[in-house]
N, C-alpha and C positions, 0 to 999 in steps of 0.2 A: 173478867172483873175489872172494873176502872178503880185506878189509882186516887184519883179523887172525884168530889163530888158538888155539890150547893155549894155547904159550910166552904171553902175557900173562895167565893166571891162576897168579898168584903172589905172594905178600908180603902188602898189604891188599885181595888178590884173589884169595885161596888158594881153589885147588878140592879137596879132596884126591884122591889118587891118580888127578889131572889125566893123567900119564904111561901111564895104561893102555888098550885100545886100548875098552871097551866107554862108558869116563868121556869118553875123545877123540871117537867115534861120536855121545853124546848131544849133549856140547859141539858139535859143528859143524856138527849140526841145529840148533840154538838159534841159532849165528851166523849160518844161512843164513837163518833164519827170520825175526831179528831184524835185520840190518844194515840193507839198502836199508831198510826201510820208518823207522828211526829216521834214519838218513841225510835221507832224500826230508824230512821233518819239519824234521828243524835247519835244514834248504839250502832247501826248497824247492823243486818240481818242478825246475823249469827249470833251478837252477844244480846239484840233484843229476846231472840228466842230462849236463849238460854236462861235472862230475866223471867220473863214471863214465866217459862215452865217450873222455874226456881219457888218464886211464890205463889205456884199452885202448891207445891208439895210440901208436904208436912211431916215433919216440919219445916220451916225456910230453914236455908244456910245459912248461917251468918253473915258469908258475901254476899247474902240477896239483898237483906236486911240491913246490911253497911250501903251499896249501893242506895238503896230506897230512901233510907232515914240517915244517912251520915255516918264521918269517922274521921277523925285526927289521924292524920299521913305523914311519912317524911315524902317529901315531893324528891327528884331528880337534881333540883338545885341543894340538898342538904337541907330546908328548911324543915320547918314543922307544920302545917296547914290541917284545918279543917273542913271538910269535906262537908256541908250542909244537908245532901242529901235532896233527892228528886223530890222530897215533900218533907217538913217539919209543921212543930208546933211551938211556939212563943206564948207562954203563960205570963200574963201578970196580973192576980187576983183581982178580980173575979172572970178575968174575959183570956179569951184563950185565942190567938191568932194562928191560922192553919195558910202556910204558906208552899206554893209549885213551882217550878217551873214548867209543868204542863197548866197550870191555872193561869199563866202568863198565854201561853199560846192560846188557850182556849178562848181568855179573855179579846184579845188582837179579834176572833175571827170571831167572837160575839157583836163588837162593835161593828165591824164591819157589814156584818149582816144586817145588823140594826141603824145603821146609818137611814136607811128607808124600807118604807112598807110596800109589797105589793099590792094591786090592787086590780079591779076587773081593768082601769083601763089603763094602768100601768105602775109605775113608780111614784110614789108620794112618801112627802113628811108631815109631818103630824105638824098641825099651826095652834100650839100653843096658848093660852090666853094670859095676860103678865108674863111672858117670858117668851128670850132671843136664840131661836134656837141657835149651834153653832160646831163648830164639827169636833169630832171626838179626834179626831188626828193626834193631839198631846198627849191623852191617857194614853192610847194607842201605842205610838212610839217609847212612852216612859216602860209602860210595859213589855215589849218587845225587845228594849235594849236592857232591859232587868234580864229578861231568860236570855240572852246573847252572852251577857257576864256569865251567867248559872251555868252557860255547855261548858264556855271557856273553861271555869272552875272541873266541871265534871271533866273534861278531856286531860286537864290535869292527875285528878285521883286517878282517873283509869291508866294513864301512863308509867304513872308510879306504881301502880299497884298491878301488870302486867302479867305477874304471876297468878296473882290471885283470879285476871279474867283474860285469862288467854283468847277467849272470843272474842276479845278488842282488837279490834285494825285499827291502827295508826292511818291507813288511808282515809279512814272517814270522814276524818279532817279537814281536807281537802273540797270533798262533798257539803260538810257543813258549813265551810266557807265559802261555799258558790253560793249554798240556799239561804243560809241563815248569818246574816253580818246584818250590823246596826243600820239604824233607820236613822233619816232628820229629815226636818221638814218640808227640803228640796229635790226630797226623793236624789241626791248623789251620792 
């Protein structure tokens, strides 16, 4: 079962014509394709699995459910911090915003793919009429170093909260900083 779906590409994660049923088709191959394995990566085998099998069962635990949606922490340094959670919602009457940080990675490799179309005799882009096409590299990047902050936060809560998910390895750290560090526009 995917964590998320459509409804979070929107705002600085605009898919267009998200709402159609062949954009929704492509979209949810891409989420099925991309979740567990960027998951298993942040987490870590063991406490991915643990995840997952947590929110199969019913009921969830409440550390499934802190993990997933958030929780106010004393972090390692004595502070106080809040934990936003692998997925939230932002209400402000009438419009409700659904926000990831698996919707941040999904996005990254939505664009990428979409950068160009296949074709029988190869790679093309679409030409336009009134309008210059131009590369999505910005959103790209804005997005990518959004979920970069989101792990850092998340490798926080799990540090502190080490009892509560002993399936955390502190090495994975180390992993996530070889794969996952910020982007700019000079690839350095």
């Amino acid at each position: 079962m995917a964590i998320i779906d459509h409804t979070f590409f929107v705002g600085d994660l605009n898919i267009p014509q998200v709402n159609t049923l062949s954009i929704q088709e492509r979209l949810t191959y891409l989420i099925i394709d991309k979740e567990d394995k960027f998951l298993q990566d942040i987490l870590g085998y063991k406490l991915w699995k643990a995840f997952t099998d947590g929110l199969s069962a019913d009921p969830v635990a409440a550390k499934w459910n802190e993990l997933l949606s958030g929780k106010e922490y004393t972090a390692l340094d004595g502070y106080t911090y809040k934990w936003q959670g692998m997925k939230y919602e932002k209400t402000a009457s009438p419009i409700t915003v659904k926000r990831s940080l698996i919707a941040n990675y999904v996005y990254w490799h939505w664009q990428k793919m979409n950068v160009s179309h296949s074709t029988g005799v190869g790679e093309a882009v679409a030409n336009a009429e009134n309008a210059t096409p131009i590369t999505p590299k910005s959103k790209m990047i804005h997005a990518w170093n959004e979920m970069i902050q989101w792990i850092c936060d998340m490798v926080k809560f799990l540090d502190a909260n080490i009892q509560t998910y002993p399936e955390w390895e502190s090495k994975n750290n180390f992993f996530q900083m070889r794969n996952y560090r910020k982007q700019n526009f000079l690839d350095i």
